[in-house]
Structures are given as structure tokens and as C-alpha cells.
N, C-alpha and C positions, 0 to 999 in steps of 0.2 A: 428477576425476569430471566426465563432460557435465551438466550440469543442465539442464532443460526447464523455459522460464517458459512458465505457466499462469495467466494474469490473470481474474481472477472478472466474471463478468458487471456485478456492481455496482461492480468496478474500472475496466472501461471504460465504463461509463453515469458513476461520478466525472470520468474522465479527460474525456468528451467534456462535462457540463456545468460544468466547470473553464474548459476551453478556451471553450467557448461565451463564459460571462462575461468573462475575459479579451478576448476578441476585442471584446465591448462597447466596453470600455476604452480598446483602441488594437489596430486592422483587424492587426497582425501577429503581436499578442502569444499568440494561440493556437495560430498556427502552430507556432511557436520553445514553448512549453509543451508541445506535443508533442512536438517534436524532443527537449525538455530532459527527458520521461518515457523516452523510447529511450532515452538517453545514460545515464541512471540503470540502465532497466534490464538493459544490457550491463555496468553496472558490477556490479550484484549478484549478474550469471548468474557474472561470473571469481569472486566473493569472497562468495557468499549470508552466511558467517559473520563478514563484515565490520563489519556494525552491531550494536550489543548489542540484547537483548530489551526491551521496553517493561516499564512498572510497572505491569503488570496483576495483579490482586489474583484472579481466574479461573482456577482449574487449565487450563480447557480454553484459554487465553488467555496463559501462559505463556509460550511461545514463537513469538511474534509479535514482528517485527523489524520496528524503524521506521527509515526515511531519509530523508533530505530529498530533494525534488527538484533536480538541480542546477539553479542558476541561480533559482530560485523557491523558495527554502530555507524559507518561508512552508508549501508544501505537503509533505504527508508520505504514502509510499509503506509500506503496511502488509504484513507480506508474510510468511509462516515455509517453512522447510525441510521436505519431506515427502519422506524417502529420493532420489528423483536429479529431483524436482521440486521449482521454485520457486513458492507458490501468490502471487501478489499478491489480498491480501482488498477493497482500499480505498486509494483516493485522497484524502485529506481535507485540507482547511487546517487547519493546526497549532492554530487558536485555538476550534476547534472542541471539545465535551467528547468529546474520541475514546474515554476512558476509560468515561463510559457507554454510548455505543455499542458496544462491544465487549461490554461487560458484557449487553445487551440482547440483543443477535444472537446471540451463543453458547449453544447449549443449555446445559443446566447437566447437569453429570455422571451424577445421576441417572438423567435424560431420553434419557442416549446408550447405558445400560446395557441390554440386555433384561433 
């Protein structure tokens, strides 16, 4: 199956104040953190069901896949399968509590029901 990666607005406002800091650091490193979110995400377009589901306690949150970014294994690519789309939700450094954040952002079940 072709898959379609569909990166969320707040995936790339992530990616670009990742990069940002990064470049603080050392003027190349944002570059190459970009390159290194590409390279990720062709790996996930061949194999979306490569990485297992995160430990989300969230029915609507279940099936969200986490990866590392290559090369910057520190950062994590949040992302689930939706029929012949790949959504990416979030760019986040790993040491971050992704766990509430998730929990926070996701409507809750009730909320999505009419």
C-alpha cells in the first residue's frame, strides 16, 4: 500500500523550533535535524507498522506510534496509521512528559461522540 505522510501543523511548528534550538548550539545542527526528520520519515512511509504503539493509557491515544529520530534518537516522532495516511501528530524530545501531553490534547471519548 502507497501511504500519504500528513504532518500536523504542530508537527512542523515542533520540527521547526527543534531545529531552531539546535542551530543555537552549533549553526549546522539544524540543518542535518532536518535532513535527519526526512530520513525518518521515508523510513515510516515503507514500514508505518514498524515501530510499536506508545503506553498510552487513552483509548483515543492507543494507537499512536513512536520513533526516534534518526541520528538525534533524543527526539521522538509521534505518528499513527489512518487507512492509506500516515498522520505525524508531534515532534517532542523524549525527556519531555509526552504522556501528559497526549493525554491533554486528545478529546476524551465522550467529547467525540454526538
Amino acid at each position: 500500500m502507497n501511504y500519504r505522510l500528513v504532518p500536523s501543523a504542530q508537527a512542523d511548528h515542533d520540527t521547526f523550533e527543534i531545529a531552531c534550538y539546535l542551530s543555537e548550539q552549533r549553526e549546522d545542527l539544524g540543518f542535518r535535524f532536518y535532513d535527519s526528520i526526512d530520513t525518518t520519515y521515508q523510513k515510516i512511509i515503507k514500514n508505518p507498522l514498524w515501530k510499536g504503539v506508545g503506553p498510552f493509557r487513552k483509548p483515543e491515544a492507543r494507537n499512536i506510534r513512536i520513533c526516534p529520530v534518526k541520528g538525534f534518537s533524543n527526539y521522538l516522532i509521534f505518528y499513527r496509521v489512518v487507512s492509506d495516511r500516515i498522520e505525524i501528530l508531534r515532534v517532542l524530545h523524549g525527556a519531555r512528559n509526552y504522556m501528559s501531553i497526549f493525554e491533554s490534547e486528545l478529546p476524551d471519548e465522550e467529547e467525540t461522540t454526538p
